[in-house]
DSSP file (Angstrom, degrees, kcal/mol; ACC not computed):
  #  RESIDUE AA STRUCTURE BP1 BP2  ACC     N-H-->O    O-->H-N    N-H-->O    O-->H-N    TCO  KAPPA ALPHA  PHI   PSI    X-CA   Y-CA   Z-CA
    1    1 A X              0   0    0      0, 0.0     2,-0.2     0, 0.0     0, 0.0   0.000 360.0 360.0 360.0 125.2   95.8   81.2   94.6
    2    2 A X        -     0   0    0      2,-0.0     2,-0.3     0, 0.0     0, 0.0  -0.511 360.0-174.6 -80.4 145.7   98.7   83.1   92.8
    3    3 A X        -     0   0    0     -2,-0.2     2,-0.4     2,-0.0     0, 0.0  -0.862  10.4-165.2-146.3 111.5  102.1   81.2   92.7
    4    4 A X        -     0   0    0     -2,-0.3     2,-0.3     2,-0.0    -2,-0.0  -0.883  13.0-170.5-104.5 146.4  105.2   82.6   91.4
    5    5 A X        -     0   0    0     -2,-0.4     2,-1.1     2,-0.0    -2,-0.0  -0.837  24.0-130.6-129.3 168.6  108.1   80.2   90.7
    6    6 A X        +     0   0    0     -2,-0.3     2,-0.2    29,-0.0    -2,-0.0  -0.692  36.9 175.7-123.3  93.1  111.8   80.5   89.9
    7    7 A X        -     0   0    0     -2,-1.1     2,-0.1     2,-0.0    -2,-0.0  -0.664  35.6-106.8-103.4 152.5  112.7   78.2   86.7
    8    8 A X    >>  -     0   0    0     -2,-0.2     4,-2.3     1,-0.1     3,-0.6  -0.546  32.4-127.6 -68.0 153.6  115.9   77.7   84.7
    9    9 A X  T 34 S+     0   0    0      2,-0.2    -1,-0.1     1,-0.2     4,-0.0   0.263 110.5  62.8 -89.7   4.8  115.3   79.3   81.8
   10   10 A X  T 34 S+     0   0    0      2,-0.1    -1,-0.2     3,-0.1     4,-0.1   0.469 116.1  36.0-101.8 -10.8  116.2   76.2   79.7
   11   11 A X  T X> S+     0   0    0     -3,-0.6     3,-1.9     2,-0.1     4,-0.6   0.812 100.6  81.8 -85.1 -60.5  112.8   74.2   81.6
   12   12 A X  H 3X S+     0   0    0     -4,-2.3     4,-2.4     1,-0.3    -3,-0.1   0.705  87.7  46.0 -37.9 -27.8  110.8   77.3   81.7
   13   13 A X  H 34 S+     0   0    0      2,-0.2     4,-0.3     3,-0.1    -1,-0.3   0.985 112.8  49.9 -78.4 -52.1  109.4   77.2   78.0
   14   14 A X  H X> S+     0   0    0     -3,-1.9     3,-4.3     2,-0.2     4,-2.1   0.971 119.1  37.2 -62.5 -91.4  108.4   73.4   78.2
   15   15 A X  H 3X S+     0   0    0     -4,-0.6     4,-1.5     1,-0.3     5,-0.3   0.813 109.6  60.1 -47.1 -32.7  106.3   73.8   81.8
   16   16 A X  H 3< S+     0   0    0     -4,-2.4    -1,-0.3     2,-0.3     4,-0.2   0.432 108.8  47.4 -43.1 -14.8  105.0   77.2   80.8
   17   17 A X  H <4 S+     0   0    0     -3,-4.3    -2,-0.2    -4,-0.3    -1,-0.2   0.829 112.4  47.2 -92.4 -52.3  103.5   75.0   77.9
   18   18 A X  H >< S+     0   0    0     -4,-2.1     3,-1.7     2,-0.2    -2,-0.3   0.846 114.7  44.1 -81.2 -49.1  102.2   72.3   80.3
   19   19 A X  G >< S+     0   0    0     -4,-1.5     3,-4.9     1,-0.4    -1,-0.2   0.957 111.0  53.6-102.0 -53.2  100.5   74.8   82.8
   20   20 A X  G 3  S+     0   0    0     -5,-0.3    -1,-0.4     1,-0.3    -2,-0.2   0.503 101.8  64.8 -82.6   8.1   98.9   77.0   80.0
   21   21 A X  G <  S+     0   0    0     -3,-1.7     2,-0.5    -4,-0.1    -1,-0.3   0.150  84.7  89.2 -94.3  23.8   97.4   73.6   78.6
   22   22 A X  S X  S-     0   0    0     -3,-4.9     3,-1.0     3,-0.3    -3,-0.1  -0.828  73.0-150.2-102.7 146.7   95.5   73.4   81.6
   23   23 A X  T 3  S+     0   0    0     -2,-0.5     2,-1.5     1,-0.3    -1,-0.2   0.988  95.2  56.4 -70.7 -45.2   92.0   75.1   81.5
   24   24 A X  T 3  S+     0   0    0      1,-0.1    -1,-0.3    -3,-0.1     2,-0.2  -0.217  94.8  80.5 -86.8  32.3   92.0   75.9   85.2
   25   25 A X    <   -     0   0    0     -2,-1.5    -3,-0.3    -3,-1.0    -1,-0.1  -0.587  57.8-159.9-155.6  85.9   95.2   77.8   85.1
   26   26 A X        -     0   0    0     -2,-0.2     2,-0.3     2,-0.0    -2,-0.0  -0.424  30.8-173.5 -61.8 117.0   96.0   81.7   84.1
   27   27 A X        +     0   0    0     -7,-0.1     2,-0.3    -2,-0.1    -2,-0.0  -0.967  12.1 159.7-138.4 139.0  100.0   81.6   83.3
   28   28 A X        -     0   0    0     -2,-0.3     2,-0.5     2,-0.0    -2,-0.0  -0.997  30.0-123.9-149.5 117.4  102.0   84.4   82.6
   29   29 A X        -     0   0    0     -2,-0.3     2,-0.5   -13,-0.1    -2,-0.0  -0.649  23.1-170.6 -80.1 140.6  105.9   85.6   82.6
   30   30 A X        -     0   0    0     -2,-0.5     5,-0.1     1,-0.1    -2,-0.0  -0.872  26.9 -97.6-102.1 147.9  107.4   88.4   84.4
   31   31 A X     >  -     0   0    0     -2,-0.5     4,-1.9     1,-0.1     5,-0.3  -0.016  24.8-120.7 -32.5 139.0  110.4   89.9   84.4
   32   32 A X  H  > S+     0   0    0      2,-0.2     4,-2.0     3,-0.2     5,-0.1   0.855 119.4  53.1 -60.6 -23.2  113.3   89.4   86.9
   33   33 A X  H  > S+     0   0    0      2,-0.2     4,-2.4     1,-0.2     5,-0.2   0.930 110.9  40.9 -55.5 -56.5  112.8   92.9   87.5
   34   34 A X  H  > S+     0   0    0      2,-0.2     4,-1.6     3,-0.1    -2,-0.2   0.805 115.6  46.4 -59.9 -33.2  109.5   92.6   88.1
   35   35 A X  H >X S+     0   0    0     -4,-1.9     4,-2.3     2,-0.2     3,-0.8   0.975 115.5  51.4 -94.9 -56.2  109.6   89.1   90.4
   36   36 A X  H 3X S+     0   0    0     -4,-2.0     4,-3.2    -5,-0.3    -2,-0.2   0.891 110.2  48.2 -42.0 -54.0  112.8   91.0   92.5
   37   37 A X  H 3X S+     0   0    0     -4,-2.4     4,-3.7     1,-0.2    -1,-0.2   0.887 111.7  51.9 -61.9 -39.1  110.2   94.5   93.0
   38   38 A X  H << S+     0   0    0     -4,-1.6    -1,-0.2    -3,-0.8    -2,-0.2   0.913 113.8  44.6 -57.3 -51.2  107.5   91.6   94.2
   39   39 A X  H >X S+     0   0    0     -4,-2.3     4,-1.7     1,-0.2     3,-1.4   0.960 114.2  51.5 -34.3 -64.2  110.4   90.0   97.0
   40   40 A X  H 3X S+     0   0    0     -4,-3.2     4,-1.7     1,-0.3    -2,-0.2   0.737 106.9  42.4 -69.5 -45.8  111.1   92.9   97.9
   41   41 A X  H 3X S+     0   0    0     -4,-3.7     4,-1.5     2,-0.2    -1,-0.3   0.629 114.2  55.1 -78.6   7.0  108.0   94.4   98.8
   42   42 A X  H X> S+     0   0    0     -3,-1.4     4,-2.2    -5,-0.2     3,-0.7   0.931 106.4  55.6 -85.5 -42.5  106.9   91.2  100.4
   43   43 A X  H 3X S+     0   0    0     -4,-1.7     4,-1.0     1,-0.3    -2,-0.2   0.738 105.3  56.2  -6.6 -59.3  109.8   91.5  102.3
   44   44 A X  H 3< S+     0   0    0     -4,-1.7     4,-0.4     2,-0.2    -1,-0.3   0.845 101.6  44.5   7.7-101.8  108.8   94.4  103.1
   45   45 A X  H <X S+     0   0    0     -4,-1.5     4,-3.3    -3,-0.7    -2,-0.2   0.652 107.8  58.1 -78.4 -14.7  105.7   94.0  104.5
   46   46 A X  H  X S+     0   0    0     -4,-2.2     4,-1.6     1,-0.2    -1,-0.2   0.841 104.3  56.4 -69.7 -21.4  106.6   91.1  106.7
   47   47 A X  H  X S+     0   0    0     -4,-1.0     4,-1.4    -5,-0.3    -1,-0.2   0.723 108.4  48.8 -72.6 -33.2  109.3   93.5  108.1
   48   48 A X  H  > S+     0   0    0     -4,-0.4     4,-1.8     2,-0.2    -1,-0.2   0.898 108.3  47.6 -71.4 -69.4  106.5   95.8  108.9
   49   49 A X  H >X S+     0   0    0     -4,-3.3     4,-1.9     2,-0.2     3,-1.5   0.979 111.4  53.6 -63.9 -57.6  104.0   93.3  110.7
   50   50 A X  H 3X>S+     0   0    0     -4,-1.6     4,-1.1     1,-0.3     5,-1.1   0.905 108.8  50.3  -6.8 -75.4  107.2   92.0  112.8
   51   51 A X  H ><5S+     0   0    0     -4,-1.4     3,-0.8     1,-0.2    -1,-0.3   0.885 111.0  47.1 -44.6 -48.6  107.6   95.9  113.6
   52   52 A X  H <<5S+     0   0    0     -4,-1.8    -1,-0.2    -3,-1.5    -2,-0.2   0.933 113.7  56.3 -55.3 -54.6  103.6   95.9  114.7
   53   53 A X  H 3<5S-     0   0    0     -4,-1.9    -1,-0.2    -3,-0.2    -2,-0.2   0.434 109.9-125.2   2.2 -64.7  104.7   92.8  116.5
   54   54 A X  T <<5S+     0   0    0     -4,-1.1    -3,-0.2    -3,-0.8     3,-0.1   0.732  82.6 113.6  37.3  66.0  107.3   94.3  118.5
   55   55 A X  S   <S+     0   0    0     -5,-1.1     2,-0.4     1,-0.4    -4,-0.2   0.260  75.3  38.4-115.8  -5.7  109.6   91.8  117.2
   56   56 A X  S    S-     0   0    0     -6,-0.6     2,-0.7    -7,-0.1    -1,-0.4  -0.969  78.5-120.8-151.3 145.3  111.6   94.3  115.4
   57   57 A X        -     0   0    0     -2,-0.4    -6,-0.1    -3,-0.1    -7,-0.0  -0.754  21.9-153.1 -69.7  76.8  112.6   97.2  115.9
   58   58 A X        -     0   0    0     -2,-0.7     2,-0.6     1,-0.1    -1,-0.1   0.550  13.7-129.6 -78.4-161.1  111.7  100.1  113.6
   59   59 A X        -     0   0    0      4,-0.0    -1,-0.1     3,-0.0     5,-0.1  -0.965  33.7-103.8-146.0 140.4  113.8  103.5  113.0
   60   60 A X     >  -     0   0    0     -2,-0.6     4,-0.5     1,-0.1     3,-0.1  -0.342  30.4-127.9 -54.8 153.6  112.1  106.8  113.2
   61   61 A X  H >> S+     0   0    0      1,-0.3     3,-3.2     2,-0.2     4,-0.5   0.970 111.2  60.0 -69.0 -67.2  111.4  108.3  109.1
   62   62 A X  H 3> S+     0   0    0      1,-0.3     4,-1.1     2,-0.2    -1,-0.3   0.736  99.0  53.2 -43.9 -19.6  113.1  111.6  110.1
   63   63 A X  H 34 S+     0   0    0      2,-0.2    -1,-0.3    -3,-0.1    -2,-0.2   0.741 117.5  44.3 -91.3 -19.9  116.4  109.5  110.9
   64   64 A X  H X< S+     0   0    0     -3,-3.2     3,-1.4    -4,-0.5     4,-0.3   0.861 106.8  53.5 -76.1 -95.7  115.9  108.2  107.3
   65   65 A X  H >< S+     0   0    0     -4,-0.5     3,-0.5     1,-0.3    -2,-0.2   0.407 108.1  47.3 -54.1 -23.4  115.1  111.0  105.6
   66   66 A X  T 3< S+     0   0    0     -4,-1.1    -1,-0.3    -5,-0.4    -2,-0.1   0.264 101.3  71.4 -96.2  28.7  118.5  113.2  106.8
   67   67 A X  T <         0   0    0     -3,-1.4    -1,-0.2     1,-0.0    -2,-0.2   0.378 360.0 360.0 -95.9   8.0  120.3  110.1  105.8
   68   68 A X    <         0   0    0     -3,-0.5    -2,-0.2    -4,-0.3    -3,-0.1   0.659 360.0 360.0-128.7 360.0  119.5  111.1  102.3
């Protein structure tokens, strides 16, 4: 199971201690860059299955692409 959490950064150092002195537990930081790009494409994909759904609405690609 993967978990990401969102700690103050004045905690983080102290539990990042505590987790990585468990054997059964892989801990690692990422960036806020990185943990935003992660939202966002889960974001994303729920937006997607919804669309599959037909609980939202999608927009043709071609109506994207001549907005840019």
């Amino acid at each position: 199971m993967k978990v990401l959490l969102d700690i103050q950064n004045n905690k983080a150092v102290h539990l990042m201690e505590v987790l990585k002195s468990l054997p059964y537990v892989k801990a690692k930081t990422i960036s806020g860059e990185k943990a935003l790009l992660i939202e966002e494409i889960k974001e994303s994909v729920e937006n997607l299955n919804l669309v599959k759904q037909g609980k939202l609405k999608a927009r043709p690609a071609k109506d994207l692409l001549n907005e840019l």
